[in-house]
C-alpha positions in Angstrom: -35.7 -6.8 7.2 -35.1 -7.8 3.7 -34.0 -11.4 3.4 -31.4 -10.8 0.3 -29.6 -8.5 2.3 -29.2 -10.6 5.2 -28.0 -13.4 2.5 -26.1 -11.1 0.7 -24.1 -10.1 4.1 -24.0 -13.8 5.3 -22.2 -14.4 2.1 -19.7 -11.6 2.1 -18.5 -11.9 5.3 -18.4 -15.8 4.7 -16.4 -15.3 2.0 -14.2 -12.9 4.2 -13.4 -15.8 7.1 -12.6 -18.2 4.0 -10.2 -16.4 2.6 -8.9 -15.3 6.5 -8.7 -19.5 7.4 -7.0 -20.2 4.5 -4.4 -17.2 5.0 -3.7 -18.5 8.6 -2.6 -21.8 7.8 0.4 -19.9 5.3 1.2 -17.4 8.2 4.1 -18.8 9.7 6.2 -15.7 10.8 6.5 -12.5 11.6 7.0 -11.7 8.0 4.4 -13.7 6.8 2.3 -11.4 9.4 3.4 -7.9 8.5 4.3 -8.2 5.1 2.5 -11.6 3.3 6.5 -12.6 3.7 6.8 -9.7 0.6 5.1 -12.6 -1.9 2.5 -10.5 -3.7 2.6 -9.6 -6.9 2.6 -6.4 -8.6 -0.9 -6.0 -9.5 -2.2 -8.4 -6.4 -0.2 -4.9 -4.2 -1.6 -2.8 -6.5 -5.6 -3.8 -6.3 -4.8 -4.5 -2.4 -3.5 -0.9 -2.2 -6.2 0.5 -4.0 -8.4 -1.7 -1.1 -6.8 -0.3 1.3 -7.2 3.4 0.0 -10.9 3.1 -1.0 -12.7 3.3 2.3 -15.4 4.3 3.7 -14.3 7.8 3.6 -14.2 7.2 -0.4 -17.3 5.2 -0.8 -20.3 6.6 1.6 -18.1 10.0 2.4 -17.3 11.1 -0.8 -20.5 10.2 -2.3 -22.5 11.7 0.4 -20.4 15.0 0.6 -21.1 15.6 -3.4 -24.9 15.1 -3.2 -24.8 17.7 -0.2 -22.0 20.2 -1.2 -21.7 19.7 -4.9 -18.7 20.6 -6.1 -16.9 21.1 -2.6 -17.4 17.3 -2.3 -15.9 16.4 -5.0 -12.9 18.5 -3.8 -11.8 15.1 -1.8 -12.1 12.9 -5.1 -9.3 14.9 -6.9 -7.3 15.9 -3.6 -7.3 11.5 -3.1 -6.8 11.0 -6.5 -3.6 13.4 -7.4 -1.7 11.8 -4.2 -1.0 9.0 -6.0 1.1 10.7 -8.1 3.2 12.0 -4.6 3.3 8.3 -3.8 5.1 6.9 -7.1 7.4 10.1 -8.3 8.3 10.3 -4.8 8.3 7.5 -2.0 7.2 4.3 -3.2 10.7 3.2 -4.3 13.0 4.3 -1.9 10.5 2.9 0.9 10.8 -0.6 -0.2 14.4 -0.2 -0.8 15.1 0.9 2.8 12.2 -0.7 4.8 11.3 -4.2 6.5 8.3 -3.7 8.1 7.3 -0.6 9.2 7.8 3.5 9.0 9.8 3.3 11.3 12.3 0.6 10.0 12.8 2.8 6.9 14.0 6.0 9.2 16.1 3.8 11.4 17.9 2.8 8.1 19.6 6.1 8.4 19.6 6.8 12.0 19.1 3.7 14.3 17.6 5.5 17.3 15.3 4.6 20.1 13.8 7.5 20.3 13.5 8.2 16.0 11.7 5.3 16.2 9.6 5.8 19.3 8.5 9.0 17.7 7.6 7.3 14.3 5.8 5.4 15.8 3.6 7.9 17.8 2.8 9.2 14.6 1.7 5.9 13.1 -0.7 5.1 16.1 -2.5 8.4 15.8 -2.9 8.2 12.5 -4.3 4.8 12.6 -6.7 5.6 15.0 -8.1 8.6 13.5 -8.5 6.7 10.4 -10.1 3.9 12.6 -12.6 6.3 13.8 -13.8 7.3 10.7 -14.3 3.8 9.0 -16.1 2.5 12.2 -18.9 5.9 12.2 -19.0 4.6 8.6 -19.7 0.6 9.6 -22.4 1.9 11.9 -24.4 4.3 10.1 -24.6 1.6 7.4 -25.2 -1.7 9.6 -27.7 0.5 11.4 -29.7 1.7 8.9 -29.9 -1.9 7.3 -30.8 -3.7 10.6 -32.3 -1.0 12.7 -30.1 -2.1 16.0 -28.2 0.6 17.7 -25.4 2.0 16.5 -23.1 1.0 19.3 -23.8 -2.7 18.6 -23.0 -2.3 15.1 -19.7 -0.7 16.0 -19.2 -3.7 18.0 -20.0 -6.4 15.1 -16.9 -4.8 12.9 -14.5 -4.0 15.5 -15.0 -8.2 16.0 -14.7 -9.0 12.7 -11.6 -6.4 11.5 -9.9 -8.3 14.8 -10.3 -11.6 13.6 -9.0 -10.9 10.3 -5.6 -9.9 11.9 -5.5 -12.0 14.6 -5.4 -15.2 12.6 -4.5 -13.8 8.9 -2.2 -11.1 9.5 -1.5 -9.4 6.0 -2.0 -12.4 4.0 -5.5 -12.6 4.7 -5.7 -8.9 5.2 -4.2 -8.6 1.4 -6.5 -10.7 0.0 -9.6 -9.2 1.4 -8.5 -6.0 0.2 -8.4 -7.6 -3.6 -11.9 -9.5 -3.0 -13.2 -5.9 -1.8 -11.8 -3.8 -4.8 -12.9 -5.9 -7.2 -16.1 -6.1 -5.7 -16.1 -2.0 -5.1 -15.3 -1.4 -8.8 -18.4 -3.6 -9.9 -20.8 -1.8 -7.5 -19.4 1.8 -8.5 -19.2 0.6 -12.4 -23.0 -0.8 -12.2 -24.5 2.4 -10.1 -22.8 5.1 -12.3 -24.2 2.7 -15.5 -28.4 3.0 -14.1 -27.8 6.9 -13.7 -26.6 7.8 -16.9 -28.9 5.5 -18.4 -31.4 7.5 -17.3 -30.0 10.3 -19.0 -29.4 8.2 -22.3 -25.7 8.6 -21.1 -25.8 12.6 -21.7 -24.1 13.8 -18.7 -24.2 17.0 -20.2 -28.5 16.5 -19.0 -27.2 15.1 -16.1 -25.4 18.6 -15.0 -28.7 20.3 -16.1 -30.9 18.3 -14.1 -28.8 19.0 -11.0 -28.8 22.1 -10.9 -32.4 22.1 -9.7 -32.6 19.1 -7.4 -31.3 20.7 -4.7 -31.7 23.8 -2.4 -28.6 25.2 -4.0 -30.0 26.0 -7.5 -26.7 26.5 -10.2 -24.5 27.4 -7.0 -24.0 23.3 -6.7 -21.6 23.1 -9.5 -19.6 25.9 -8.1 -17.2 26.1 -5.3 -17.9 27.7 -2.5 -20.7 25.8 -0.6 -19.0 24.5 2.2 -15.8 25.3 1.8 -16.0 29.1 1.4 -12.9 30.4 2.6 -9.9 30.2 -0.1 -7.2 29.2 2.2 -9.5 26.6 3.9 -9.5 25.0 1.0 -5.8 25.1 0.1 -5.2 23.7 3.4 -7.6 20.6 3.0 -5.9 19.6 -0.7 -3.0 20.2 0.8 -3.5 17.4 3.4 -5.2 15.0 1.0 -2.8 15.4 -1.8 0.3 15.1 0.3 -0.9 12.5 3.1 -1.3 9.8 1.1 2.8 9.6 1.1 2.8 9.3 4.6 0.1 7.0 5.9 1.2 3.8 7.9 -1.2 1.2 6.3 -0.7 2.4 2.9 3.3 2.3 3.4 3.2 -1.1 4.8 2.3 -2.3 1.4 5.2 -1.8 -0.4 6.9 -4.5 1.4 4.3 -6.8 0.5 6.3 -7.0 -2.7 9.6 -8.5 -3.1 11.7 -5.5 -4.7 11.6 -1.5 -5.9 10.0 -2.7 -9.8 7.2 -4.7 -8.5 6.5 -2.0 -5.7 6.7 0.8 -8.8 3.9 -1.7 -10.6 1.9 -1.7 -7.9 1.7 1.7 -7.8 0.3 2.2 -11.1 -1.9 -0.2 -11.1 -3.4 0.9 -7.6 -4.0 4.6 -9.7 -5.4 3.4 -12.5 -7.9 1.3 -9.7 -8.6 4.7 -7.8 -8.7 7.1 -10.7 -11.2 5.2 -12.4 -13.5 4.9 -9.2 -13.2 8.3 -8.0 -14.0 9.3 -11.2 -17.7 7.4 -11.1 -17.9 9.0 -7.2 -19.6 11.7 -9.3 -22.4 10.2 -10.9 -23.1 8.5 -7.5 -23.1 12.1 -5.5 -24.9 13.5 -8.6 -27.5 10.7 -8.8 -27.9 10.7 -5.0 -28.9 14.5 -5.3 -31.6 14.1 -7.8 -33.1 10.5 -7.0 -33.0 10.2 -3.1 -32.5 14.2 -2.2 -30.7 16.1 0.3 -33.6 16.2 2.8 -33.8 11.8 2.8 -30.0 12.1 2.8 -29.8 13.8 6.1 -32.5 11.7 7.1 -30.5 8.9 7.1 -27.5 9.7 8.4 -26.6 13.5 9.5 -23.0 13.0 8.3 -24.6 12.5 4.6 -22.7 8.8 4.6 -26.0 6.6 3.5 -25.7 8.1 0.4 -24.5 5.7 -2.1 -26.4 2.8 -0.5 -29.7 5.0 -0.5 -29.2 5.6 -4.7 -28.5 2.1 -4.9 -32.2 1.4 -3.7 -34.1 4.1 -5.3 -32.4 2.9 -8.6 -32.1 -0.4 -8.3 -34.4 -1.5 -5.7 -33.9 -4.0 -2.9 -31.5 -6.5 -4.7 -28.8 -3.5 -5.9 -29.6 -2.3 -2.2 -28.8 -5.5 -0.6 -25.3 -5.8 -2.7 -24.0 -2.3 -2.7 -24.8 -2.3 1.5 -22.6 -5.6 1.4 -19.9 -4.3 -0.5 -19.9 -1.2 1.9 -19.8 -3.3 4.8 -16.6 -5.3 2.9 -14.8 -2.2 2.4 -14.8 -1.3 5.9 -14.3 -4.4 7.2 -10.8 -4.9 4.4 -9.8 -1.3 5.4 -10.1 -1.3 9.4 -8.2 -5.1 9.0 -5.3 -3.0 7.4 -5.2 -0.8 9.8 -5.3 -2.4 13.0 -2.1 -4.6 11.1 -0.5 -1.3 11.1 -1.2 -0.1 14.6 -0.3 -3.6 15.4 3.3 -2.9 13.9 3.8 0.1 16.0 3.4 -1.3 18.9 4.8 -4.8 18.6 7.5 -4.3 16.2 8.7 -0.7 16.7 8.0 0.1 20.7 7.9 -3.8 21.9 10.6 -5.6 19.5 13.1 -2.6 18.6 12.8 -0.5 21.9 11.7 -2.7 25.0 13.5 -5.9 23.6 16.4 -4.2 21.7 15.7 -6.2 18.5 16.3 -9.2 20.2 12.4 -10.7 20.7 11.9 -14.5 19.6 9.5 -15.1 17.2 7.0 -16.6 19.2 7.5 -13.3 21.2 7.0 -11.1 18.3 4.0 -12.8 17.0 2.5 -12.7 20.3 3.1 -9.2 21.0 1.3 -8.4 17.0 -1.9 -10.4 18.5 -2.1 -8.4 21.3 -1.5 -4.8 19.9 -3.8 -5.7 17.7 -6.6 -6.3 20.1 -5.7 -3.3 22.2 -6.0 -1.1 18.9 -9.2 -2.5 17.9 -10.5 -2.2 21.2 -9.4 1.7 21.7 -10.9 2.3 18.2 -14.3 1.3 18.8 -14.6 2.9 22.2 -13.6 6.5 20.3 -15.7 5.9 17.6 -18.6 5.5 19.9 -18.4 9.4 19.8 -18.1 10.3 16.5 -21.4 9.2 15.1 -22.8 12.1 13.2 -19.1 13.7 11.7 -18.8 12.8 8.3 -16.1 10.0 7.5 -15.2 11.7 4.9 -13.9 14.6 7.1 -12.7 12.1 9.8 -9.7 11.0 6.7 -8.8 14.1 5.8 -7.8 14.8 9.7 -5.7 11.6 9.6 -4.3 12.8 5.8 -3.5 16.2 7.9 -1.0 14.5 10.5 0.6 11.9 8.0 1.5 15.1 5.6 2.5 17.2 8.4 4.6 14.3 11.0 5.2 11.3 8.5 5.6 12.9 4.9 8.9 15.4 6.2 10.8 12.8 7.4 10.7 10.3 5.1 11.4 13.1 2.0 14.2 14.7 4.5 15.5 10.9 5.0 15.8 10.2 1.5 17.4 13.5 -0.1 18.7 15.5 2.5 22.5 14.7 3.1 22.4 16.8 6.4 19.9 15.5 8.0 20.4 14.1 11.5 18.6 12.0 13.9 17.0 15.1 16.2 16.1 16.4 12.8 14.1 13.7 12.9 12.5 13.7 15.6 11.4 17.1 15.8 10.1 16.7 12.1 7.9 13.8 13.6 6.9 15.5 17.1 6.4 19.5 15.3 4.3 18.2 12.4 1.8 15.6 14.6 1.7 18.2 17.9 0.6 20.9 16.2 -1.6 19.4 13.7 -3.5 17.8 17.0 -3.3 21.4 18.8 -4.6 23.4 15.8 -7.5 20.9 15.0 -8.5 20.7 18.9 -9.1 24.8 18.1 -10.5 24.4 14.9 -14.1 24.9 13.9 -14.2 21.4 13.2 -14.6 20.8 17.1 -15.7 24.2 18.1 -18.6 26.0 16.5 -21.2 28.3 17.6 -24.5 26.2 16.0 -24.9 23.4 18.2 -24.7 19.7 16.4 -22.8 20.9 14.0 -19.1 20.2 16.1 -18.2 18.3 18.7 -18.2 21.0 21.0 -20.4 24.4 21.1 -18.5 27.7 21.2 -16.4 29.5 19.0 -13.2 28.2 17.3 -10.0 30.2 17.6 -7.8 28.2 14.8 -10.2 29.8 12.0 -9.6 26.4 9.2 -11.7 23.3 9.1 -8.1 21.2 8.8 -4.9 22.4 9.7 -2.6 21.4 7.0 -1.5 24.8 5.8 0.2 25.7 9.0 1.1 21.9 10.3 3.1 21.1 7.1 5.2 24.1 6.7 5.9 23.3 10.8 6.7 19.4 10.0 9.3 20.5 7.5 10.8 23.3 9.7 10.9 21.5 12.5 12.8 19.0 10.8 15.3 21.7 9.2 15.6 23.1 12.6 16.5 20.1 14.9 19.2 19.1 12.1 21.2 22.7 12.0 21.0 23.0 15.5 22.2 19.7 16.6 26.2 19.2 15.8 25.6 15.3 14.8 25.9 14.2 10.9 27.0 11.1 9.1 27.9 11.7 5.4 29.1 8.2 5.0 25.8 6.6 6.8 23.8 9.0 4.2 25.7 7.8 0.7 25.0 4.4 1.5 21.2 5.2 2.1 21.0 7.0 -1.2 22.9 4.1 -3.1 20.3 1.4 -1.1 17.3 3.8 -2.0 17.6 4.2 -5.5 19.2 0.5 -6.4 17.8 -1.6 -3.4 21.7 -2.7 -2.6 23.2 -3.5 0.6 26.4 -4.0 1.8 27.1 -7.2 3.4 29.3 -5.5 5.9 
């Protein structure tokens, strides 16, 4: 075992229960716990949304699915990239206008309803957990391959540390490892992507050349079509990256880290000029994975293709680059699961615990408890799926997660915002459609059945015919939505004109 990666580790996680120490001593309240008591500036949101969003899925998935599938892979780089857009045109105001905490607050600003709320929150816990599951397979096909101890161990080593984080630090210290890790993310992507086209004298045109005969695809690996063969299959997957960003929980929750609408706008910018520029260098690293390490070591590695980037970082840079891009992997995961578990947290304690079991009317010692112990209970849950999932890629684990938060989350809050008729069982049937039947179609996908053993979760043949489900689940999230509303009698006019005022201005009425 290499003693500058153990050192290198040491100090990053180090540096991690620093920051986390210091952010416990300012968390006083429940607001300080959620939402860093809505303190953070607009480019602190912005690089600790762009933390947030560049996970594991983005660093060792994306990576790893470009070196193996070429230009399929890099289908997930522009499907992450473009959602941005979604997020600023489209919800990022109107969110911190109408929101305190959670999803689930910003709905209940229209319709203040147990079960609207019960059902948002549903949504938000399955959404955090697949996303769990995907940046735990990613911490243990890392920590493993570094340290040679079983995965299930490693598993066990982040799901202690991400709990920590939000046990003591809540979003303050969650925030600010998020900033630590992009910063450090962008160095590691900026100095990889500089060695690999300095080997090509920065011609990438030589680069593409080169390419196309490292690996067993010939000139096919610029195309489309390697993994992703059928047309609507991959509609259906842009679909759910491009329009899931607007409607996952731990990347909503950030916009009221910030105190008002402007700021949450800034953030937003800055957090795409952040991810655009990075996913934008996750070519030469899938590029430079495919010529210097090779599909064949790749798989090696990890069967889910996620050792890439660290793998080109040590052929390239030897041990030393090894040793830091490993430790800013193991960073990123740790920043990201810490966000996430804050947001499962907020489900459970603030939505279900605070709002429904105690009617809005928990102490604050209450509420912080109850936080601390969702908290646990998600982490917990999270690592004993995980255990599972070791050989799907995490990169394919997302786009699930991206699949439900388009199909439940994304209706809603757009049918919330500009949709004068919309009621409160339009709401919940928006919420229930869109997550049921993105979770029923995926069960039948080929993603968990397929004929080749190892290559699914189960072996047999898949009667939904696409990899992810968006295609259908969407349109269903919206017309269930449009469906509960016209046939249910119940609409408030007034209630909606003061919602549209408070969304685009960030008033409210004193009354």
């Amino acid at each position: 075992m290499d003693p500058v990666v153990i050192i290198l580790f040491l100090a990053i996680v180090l540096l991690t229960l620093v920051i986390t120490y210091f952010a416990a001593k300012r968390t006083k309240s429940t607001g300080d716990f959620y939402t860093a008591g809505g303190g953070l500036t607009g480019w602190q949101n912005g690089l600790a949304i762009a933390g947030d969003y560049l996970s594991a899925a983005s660093f060792l998935g994306i990576a790893g699915a470009i070196a193996l599938n070429g230009f399929d892979g890099f289908f997930y780089s522009i499907g992450f990239l473009i959602a941005y857009l979604v997020v600023l045109l489209l919800v990022a105001e109107p969110l911190r206008n109408l929101g305190k905490y959670t999803l689930a607050d910003m709905i209940n600003s229209r319709f203040n309803a147990k079960r609207v709320r019960g059902a948002a929150a549903l949504s938000t816990i399955t959404i955090v957990l697949f996303y769990m599951i995907a940046q735990l397979v990613g911490a243990g096909a890392l920590i493993q391959l570094l340290f040679d101890i079983p995965y299930w161990i490693a598993v066990l080593i982040v799901g202690v540390m991400m709990t920590i984080y939000v046990l003591f630090g809540g979003m303050i210290a969650t925030s600010w490892v998020q900033i630590t890790k992009a910063v450090l993310l962008m160095a590691g992507m900026i100095i990889i992507s500089f060695i690999v086209l300095l080997k090509f004298n920065f011609n990438i045109g030589a680069m593409f050349t080169e390419v196309k005969t490292a690996t067993s695809h010939g000139a096919d690996y610029l195309n489309p079509g390697i993994k992703y063969d059928n047309p609507l299959g991959t509609i259906s997957l842009m679909l759910a990256l491009v329009l899931g960003t607007a409607g996952l929980p731990h990347i909503l929750m950030r916009f009221f880290t910030v105190k008002d609408a402007k700021t949450a706008r800034s953030s937003v910018i800055t957090a795409t000029w952040t991810i655009g520029i990075f996913y934008i260098l996750t070519l030469f690293l899938g590029f430079g994975a495919a010529i210097y390490v090779g599909q064949s070591e790749i798989l090696a590695a990890n069967p889910g293709g996620n050792m890439a980037a660290p793998l080109l970082a040590e052929a390239i840079g030897g041990n030393i680059l090894f040793a830091f891009i490993s430790a800013v992997a193991f960073a990123t995961i740790l920043a990201v699961v810490a966000g996430l578990v804050l947001s499962g947290a907020s489900a459970f304690a603030h939505d279900i615990y605070g709002e429904i079991v105690k009617k809005g009317k928990a102490t604050e010692r209450e509420q912080m408890l109850a936080a601390r112990y969702a908290a646990l209970g998600v982490s917990v849950l999270s690592i004993l799926l995980s255990l599972g999932a070791q050989y799907l890629n995490v990169a394919f684990l997302v786009s699930l997660a991206f699949c439900i938060a388009a199909s439940a989350n994304l209706p809603v809050i757009l049918y919330t915002v500009y949709w004068k008729r919309f009621n409160t069982s339009g709401a919940v049937w928006a919420l229930l459609t869109g997550l049921i039947s993105a979770l029923v179609l995926v069960s039948m996908s080929p993603s968990v059945f397929s004929p080749v053993e190892g290559t699914a979760l189960f072996v047999g043949n898949p009667i939904f015919p696409l990899d992810n489900p968006a295609l259908v689940s969407v349109p269903l999230g919206f017309l269930g939505g449009y469906l509960g509303t016209i046939f249910s009698k119940e609409y408030d006019f007034k209630k909606y004109a003061e919602v549209k005022v408070r969304a685009n201005t960030g008033y409210r009425s004193s009354n």
